[in-house]
N, C-alpha and C positions, 0 to 999 in steps of 0.2 A: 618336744618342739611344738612350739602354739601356731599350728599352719594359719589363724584367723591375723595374730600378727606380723607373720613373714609375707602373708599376702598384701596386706596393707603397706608395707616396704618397699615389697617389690610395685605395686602401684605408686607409690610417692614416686621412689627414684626412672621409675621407664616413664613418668609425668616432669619431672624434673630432666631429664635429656630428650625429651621433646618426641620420643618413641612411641609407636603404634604396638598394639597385641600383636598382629602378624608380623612387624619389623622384629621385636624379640624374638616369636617363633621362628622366623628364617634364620636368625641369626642361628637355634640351637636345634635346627634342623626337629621342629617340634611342630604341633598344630598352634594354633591360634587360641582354641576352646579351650588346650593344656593351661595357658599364660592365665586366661579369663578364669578358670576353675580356683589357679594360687591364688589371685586378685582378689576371689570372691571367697576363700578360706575351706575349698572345699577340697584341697589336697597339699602337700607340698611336692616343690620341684624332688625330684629321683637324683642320688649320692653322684651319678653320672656329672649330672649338669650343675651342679654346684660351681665349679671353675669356672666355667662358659660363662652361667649365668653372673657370676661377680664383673668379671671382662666388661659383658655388654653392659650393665649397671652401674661400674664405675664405681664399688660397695666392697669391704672386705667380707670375705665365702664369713668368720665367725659372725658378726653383725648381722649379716643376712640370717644366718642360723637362727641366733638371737632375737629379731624380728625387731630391732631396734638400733639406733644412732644417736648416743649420745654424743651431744656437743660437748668442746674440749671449754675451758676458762676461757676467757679472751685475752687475746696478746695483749698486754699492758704497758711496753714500750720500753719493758728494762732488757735490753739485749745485752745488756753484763751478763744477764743468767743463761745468755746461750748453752744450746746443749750441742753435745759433737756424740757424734754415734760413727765405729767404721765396720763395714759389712767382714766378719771372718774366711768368704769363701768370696770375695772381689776385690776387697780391700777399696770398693765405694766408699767417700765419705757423705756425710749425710749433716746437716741442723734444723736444729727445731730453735725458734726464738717464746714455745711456751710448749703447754703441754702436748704431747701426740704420740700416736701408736708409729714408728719409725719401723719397715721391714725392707729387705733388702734379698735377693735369693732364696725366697721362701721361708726366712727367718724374724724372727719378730729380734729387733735391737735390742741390749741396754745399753744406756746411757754411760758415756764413758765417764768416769770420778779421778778427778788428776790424782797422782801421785806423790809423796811428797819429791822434791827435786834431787837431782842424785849429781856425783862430782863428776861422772863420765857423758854429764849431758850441759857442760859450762856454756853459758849463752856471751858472746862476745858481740857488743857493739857499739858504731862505729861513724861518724858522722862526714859523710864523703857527697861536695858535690849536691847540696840540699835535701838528701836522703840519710836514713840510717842503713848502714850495712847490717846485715845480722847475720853470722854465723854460729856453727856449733861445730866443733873440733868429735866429730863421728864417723864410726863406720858408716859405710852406702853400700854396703854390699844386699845380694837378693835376700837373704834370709834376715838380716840385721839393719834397717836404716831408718831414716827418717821419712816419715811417709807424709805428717803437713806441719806450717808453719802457721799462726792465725795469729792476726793483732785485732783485739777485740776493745772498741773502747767508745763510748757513748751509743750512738747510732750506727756505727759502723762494726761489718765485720769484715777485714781483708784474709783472705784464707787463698793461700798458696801450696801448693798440693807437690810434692817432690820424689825422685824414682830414684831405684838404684844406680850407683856408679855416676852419680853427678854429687857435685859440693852439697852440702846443708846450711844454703846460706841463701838468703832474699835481700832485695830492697823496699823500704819502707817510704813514704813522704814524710816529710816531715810534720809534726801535728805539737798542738798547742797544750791537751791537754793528756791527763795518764790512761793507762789502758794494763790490759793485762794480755803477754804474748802465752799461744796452748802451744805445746811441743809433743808432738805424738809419736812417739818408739817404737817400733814390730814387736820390738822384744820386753819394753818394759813399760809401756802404756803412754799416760796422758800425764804432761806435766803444766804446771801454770807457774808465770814466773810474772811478777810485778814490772812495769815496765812505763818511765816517763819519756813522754817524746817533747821536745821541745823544737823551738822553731823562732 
């Protein structure tokens, strides 16, 4: 570990939220001289306050380790290539519209990679009333259901989030041009199904 540039880090970011030496040390019930010592590379913070210190920094604990933040690409505007990430121990759902480290319950994500489509996941729909009906003829039970709906197409992401023991069905507005609807299964992942809306 290069305490010269974990201290230069931890200076960027307690100077980037606007925080004093002794604000960080109250925060981690620590001296002030402790903070000033990291800053100036003449120690690192102790395996204790790694946690605390990320919290008040606003910094993932590895990066900090690291002594460094690199910058992601920059979002470039194609949100077709949305990514869907779902947490295994909340079942949060999560997107990124470019690159990014996505964690969730102490877990770093991957990115979920649809699947090819399957005949027990038929998408039916339905044009009722200036919406599209969408359903899926599926279980909803706790162990087995559908857990979101997304219609992803230009600029937009409509993402409809769904529980056990209710239908597998949304409504859509009606839209002018095509999109691609994600279908996400407990049991058998992510699917993508091509999808024109008309209007």
């Amino acid at each position: 570990m290069d305490c010269k540039k974990v201290g230069q880090l931890i200076l960027k970011l307690r100077n980037e939220k606007g925080l004093t030496q002794k604000q960080v040390a109250d925060s981690l019930n620590i001296s002030n001289k402790t903070v000033s010592k990291w800053e100036c590379g003449l120690g690192c913070p102790d395996v204790t306050l790694w946690t605390e210190l990320s919290e008040v920094l606003g910094a993932d604990v590895l990066k900090l380790l690291e002594g460094e933040l690199k910058p992601n690409k920059p979002d470039i505007g194609k949100i077709e290539k949305v990514k869907f990430y779902v947490c295994p121990s909340c079942n949060n759902i999560l997107i990124s519209t470019g690159e990014a480290t996505i964690s969730c319950c102490g877990r770093k994500l991957a990115m979920l990679k649809p699947v090819p489509q399957q005949e027990e996941h038929e998408v039916t729909i339905q044009e009722i009333d200036m919406q599209h009906f969408i359903s899926i003829d599926h279980p909803m039970t706790k162990e087995h259901y559908i857990l979101f709906i997304a219609y992803v197409q230009n600029e937009r992401v409509l993402l409809h989030r769904l529980y056990p023991e209710q239908n597998a069905e949304i409504n859509l507005p009606m839209m002018r041009s095509r999109g691609n609807l994600y279908i996400y299964c407990t049991e058998h992942g992510l699917m993508k199904y091509p999808f024109k809306a008309k209007r």
